[in-house]
N, C-alpha and C positions, 0 to 999 in steps of 0.2 A: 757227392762223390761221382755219380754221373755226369755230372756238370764238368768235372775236372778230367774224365777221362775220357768226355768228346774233344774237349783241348787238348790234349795229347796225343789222340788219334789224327786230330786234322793237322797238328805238326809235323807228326809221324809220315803222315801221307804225303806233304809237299817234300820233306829231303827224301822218299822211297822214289817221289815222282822224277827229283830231279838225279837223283842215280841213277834210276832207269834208263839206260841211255839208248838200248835198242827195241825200249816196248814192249818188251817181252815178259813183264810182271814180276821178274824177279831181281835181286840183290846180291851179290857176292858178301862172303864174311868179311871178308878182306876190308870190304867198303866200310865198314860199319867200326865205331867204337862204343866200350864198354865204359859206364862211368858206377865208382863205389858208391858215392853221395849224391842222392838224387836232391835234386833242385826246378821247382818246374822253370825259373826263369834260364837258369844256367840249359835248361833241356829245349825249350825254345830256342836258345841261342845257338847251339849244339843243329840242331834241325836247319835252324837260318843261314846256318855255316855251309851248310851242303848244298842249298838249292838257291842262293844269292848271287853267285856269280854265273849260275846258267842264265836267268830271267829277267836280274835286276836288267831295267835299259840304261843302255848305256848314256844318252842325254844329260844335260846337265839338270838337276831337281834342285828346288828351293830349301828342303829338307834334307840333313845328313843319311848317313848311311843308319846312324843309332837311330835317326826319327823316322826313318824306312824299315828297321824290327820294331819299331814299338808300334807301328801302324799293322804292320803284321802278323805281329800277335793280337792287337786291334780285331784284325779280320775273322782270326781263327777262333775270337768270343762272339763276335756280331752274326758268322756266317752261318747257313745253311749246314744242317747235319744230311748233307747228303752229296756226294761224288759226280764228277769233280768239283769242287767247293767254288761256293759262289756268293756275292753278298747282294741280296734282293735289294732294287730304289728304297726302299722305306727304312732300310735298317742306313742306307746311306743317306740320308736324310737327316737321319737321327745323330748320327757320327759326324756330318758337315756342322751340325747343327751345335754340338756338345765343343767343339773345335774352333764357331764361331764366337762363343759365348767366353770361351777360356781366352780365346784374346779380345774382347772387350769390343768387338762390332757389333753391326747389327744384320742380324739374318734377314738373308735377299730370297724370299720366296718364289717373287717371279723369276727370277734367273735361275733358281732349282727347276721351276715348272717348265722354264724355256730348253734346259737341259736335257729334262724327262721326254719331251715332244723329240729332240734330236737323237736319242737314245735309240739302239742295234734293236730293232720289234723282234730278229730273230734269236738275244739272247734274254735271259731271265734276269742276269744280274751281272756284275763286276768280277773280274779275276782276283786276286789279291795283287797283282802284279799292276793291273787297270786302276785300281784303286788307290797303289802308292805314286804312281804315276798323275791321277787326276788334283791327288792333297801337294803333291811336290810340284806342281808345274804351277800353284798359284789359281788356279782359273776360282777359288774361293773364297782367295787371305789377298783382294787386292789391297795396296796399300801398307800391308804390314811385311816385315822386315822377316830377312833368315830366324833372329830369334827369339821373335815374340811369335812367328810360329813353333819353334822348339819346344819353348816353355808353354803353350798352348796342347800339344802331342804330348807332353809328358805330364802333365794338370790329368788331362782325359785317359791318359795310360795307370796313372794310380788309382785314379777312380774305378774304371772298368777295370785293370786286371790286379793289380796288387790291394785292392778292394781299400783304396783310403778316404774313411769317408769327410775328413777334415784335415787340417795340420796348420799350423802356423806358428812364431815363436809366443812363449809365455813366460812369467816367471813362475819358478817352484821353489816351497821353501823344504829345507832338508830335514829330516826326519833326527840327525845328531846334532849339527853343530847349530841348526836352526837358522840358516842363512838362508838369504833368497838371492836365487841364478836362474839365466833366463837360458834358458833348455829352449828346444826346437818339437816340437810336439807332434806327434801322428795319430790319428785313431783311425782304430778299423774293428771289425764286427764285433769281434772278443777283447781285444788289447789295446791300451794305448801307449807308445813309446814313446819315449822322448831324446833326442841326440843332444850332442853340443852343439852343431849348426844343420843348416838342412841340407851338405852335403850326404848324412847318413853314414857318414865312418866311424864316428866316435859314439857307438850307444853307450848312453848312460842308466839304464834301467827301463822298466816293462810295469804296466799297473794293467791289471788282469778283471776283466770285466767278466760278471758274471749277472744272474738274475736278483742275485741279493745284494747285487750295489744301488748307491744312490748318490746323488749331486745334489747339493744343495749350495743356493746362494749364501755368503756371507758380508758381515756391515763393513767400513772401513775400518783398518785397525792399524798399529805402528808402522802409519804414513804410508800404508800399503790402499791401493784404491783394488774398485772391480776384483774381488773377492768373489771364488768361489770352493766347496769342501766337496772331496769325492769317495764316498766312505768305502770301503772294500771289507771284507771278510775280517783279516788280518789286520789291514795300517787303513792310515785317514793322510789326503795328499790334500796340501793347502794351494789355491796357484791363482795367480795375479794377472787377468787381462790386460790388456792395453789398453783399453778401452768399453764403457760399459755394452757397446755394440756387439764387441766380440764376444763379451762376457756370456752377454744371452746367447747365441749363434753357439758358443760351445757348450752351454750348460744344455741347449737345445738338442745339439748332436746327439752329446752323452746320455741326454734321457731317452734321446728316439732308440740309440741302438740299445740301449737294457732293456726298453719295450720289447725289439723285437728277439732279441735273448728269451727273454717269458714267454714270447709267443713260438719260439723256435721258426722264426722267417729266415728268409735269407735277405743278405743286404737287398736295398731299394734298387739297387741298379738290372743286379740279374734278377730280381722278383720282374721288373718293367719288360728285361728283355722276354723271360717265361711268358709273361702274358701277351707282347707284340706275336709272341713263335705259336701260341695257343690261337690267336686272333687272325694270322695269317693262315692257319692250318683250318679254323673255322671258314674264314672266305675261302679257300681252296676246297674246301670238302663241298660249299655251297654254291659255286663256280660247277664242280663239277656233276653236283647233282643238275645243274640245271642244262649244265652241255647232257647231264642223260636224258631229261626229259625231252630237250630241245630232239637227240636223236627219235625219241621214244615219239614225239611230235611229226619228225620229218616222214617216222616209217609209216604211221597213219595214216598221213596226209599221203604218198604214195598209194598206200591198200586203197583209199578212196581214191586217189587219182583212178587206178583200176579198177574200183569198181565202176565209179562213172563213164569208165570206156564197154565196160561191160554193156551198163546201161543205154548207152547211146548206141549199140550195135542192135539193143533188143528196141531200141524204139524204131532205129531203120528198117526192122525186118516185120514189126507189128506195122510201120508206116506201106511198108509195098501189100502189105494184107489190108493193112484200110482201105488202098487204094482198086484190088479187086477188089475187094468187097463192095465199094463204092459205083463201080463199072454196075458191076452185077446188080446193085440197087435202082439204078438207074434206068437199067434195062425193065426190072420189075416193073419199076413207079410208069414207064411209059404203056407198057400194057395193060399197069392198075388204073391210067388215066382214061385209057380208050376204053373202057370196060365203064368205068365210072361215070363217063360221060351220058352212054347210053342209059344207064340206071338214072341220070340224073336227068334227063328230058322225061322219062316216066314220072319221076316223082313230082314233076312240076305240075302234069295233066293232074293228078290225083291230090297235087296240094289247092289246084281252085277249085277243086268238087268241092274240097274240105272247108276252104274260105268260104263258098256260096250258103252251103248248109252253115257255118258258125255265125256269118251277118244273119241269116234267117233265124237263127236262134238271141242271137243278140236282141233281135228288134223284141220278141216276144218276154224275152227277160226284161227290158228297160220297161215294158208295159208292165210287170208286174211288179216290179221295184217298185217305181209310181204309184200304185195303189198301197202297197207296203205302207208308203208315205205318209197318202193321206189318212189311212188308217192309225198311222201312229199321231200323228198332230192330232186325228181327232179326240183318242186316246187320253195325251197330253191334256187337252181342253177340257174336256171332265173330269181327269183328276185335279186341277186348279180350280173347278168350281166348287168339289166337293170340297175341298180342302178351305176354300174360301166359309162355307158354310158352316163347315165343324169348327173354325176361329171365332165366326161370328156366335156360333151359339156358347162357348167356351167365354167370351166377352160377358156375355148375356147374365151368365151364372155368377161371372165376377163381379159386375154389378149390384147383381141381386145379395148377395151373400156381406156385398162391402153395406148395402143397404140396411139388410138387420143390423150388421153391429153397429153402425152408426147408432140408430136408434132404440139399441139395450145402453150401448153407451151414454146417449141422451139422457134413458129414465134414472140409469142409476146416479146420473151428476143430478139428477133433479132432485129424487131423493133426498144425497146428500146437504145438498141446499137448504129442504126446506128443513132435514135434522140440524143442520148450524143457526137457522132462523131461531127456531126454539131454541135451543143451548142460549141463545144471543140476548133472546127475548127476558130469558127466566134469568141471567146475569147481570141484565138491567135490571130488573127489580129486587136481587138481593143487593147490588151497589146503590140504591137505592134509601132501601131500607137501612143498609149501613150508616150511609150517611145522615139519615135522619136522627139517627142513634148517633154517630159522631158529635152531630151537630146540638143533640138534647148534654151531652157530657161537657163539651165545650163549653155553654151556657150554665153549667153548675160552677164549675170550674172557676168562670169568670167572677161568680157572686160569692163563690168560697173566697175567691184571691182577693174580692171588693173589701170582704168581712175581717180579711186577715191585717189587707192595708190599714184599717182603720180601729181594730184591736192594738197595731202595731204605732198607731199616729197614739191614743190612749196611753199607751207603754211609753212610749216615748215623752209625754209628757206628765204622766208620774213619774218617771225616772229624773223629769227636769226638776219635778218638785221637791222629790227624797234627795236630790243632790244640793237645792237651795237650804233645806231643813240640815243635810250633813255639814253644811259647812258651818248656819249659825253655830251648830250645838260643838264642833270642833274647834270654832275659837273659844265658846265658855268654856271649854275643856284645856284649853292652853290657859287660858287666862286660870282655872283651877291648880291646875297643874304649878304655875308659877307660884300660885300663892301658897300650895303646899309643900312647894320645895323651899320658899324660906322657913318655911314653920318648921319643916325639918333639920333644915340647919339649926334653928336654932336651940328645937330639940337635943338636938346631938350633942350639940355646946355645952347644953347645961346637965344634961343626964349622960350622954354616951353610948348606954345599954338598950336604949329603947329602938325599936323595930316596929314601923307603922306599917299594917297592912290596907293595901288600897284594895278600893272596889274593882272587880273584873266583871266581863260580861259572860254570862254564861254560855253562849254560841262563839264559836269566832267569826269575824266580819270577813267580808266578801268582798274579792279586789279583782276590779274589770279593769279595762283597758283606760277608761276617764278615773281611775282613783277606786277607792273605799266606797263600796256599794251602802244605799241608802236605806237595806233591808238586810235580813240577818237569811242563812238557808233556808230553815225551817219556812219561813216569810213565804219568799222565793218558791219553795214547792207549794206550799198552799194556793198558792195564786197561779200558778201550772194546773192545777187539779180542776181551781173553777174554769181557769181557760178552756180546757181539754171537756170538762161535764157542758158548759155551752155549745159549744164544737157540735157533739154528738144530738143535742138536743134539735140541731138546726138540720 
């Protein structure tokens, strides 16, 4: 609201200025009309009507007379909020700049910064009059035509004052009959319109933006491309890009301005300018702190200018005092000299009495020094002999003392000796005796083992013989055996029932590794018993 009614003010101000015909700050009623329906453009227009044919120049411009309001209403967003109005380089700058981009060049920085150097030091900024004057003469838009700059001034007039932050054609499909028409489209903070061309005469409806709308992309569907939905409160608006470029760019729009709907901002344009006006007003507050310090500097440096004049009068007035004082020193020092002098030819008589008596004292001290001397070397000399003596007798005792233990060490190894002699001695005569004893066992040993060979050679040939004696009597026992197994057969032939019992031996026989032993146990121990009673006998 502020915003809108510093624009109105600075309208106000240019048709009061150009009424004013004698300067005199005031306006006749007479001059002025009443309007029922306010309109801020129709009230610009109204303003531009009053003070256009005083100022506009009359020159020919490359710009109409409509692209000369729209610049000047232009000025009265861009300019200074302070009297008489003025548009600072930088906000023109920004305006060349927005102007060059709407017709499709490219921004020439040096020829702005060559402008700036040529530019009035003694004003701050552009008139509005200066201003339409500098965009209408071209010295910006070379190259382009009367009306690609039009269409360029009126791109940047919707943007900055009718706040539109898009617009282009699109198709919409209708909410009854369900057809798709391509409408001419505008958004701006809260609303977006749509007309039947982008002349703007024929609106066709309003979709009302608020924080709880939203945009959303949609697929293709019945042959409709670049789809996107824009849901509102109330209704859902379907609308068909040209292309999927544009598709994003306004889905983009639409979501930045419900953004800043939520946030309660204002459009991005006067948000920029608020902060370029906050950022010049920052450099100007710190501009002029520093023009105060700079004074606050200057007036110092003057107090010190003064004092140091100060000072340099006090040192001219301490220098003419040094300078009697100096006289007057001089005067002193020459009578301290002639005074001095005298005093010094005395002290000189009295300093070789002094010299004669301290050589005569010298001579007698250097003789006593000298004795000193030899008194001390002789000093010296005896305490090294004695010293010499106390080592030799200190040797003497080490000697002595290494001497006994040597020979306690002597007896007691001797000792020991002759106790390992004996241990040695009496060791040999038990290994001795042992062996003598070994050697008496050994020799039984041998004549037991002689007796046993030879019991065992005996053994071995009875054994030859019970085995020659077993075999006779094993074939008359076969040969028995056969004859009484016919007899049995034949037995049996003739009787049947008969059952012959044979003869058995009353021990059973004894079976070695050569066959059926030729003695029975019984045999076998007996003959163990007289082995074993001869044994013992021997």
């Amino acid at each position: 609201m502020g915003g809108l009614k510093d624009e109105l003010l600075k309208g106000i101000w240019h048709a009061f200025t150009a009424l004013d015909l004698d300067h005199s700050g005031k306006v006749s009623k007479s001059q002025l009309k009443v309007q029922d329906n306010f309109d801020k453009i129709e009230f610009n227009r109204m303003c531009w009507t009053l003070c256009v044919k005083k100022n506009l120049t009359k020159s020919p411009l490359l710009i109409t007379e409509d692209d000369a309001f729209k610049v000047w209403v232009i000025f009265n967003f861009l300019s200074e909020d302070k009297y008489p109005l003025i548009i600072v380089p930088e906000e023109i700058e920004y305006l060349l700049k927005k102007l060059t981009e709407a017709m499709g060049g490219g921004w020439q920085q040096e020829q702005f910064e060559h402008y700036k150097i040529n530019f009035d030091d003694s004003k701050d900024g552009l008139s509005v009059w200066e201003l339409i004057e500098l965009i209408g003469n071209g010295q910006f838009s070379k190259g382009m035509d009367r009306q690609t700059v039009s269409m360029a001034i009126n791109e940047v007039f919707n943007e900055l004052i009718l706040d539109v932050l898009k617009q282009g054609y699109m198709m919409k499909k209708g909410h009854r009959r369900k057809n798709w028409t391509e409408r001419w489209f505008v958004l701006k903070p809260n609303i977006i319109s749509y007309y039947v061309s982008e002349d703007l005469k024929d609106k066709k409806g309003d979709i009302l933006l608020d924080e709880n709308c939203c945009v959303e992309s949609l697929p293709d569907k019945d042959g409709k491309k670049c789809l996107f939905l824009i849901k509102c409160f109330d209704k859902t608006f379907e609308i068909s890009a040209s292309d999927k470029k544009k598709k994003q760019e306004w889905i983009q729009a639409i979501h930045s301005t419900i953004h800043l709907l939520k946030l309660g901002s204002p459009p991005p344009h006067k948000e920029a300018r608020q902060r370029r006006k906050e950022l010049r007003k920052k450099l100007l507050a710190e501009q002029e702190e520093l023009e105060r310090q700079m004074k606050e500097l200057q007036a110092a440096n003057e107090n010190k200018q003064q004092e140091l004049e100060t000072v340099r009068k006090k040192l001219e007035e301490a220098a003419s005092r040094a300078a009697e004082e100096e006289k007057k020193r001089l005067q002193t020092q020459v009578e301290l000299q002639a005074r001095f002098s005298t005093e010094l030819e005395r002290e000189k008589l009295i300093r070789q009495q002094m010299e004669e008596q301290v050589a005569q004292k010298s001579s007698e001290l250097e003789q006593y020094l000298q004795r000193v001397r030899e008194l001390e070397d002789m000093y010296l000399k005896l305490q090294e002999a004695l010293e010499d003596e106390r080592q030799a007798r200190q040797d003497e005792e080490t000697v002595r003392k290494l001497q006994a233990r040597l020979l306690e060490e002597e007896s007691s190894k001797r000792a020991e000796l002759e106790k390992w002699h004996l241990e040695q001695q009496q060791a040999i005569q038990t290994t001795e005796a042992e062996k003598q004893e070994l050697e008496n066992q050994r020799v039984m040993k041998e004549q037991a083992l002689q007796e046993a060979m030879e019991q065992l050679e005996q053994l071995e040939l009875e054994r030859k013989q019970a085995l020659e004696q077993y075999e006779g009597v094993k074939k008359k026992l076969e040969m028995a055996t056969s004859k009484t197994k016919s007899w049995k057969d034949k037995v049996a032939q003739h009787e049947g029932l008969i059952r012959l019992i044979e003869p058995g031996s009353k021990n059973p026989h004894l079976i070695t590794n050569w066959g059926p032993a030729a003695f029975t146990q019984a045999e076998l121990e007996e003959r163990e018993k007289s082995w074993k009673g001869k044994k013992s006998t021997e």
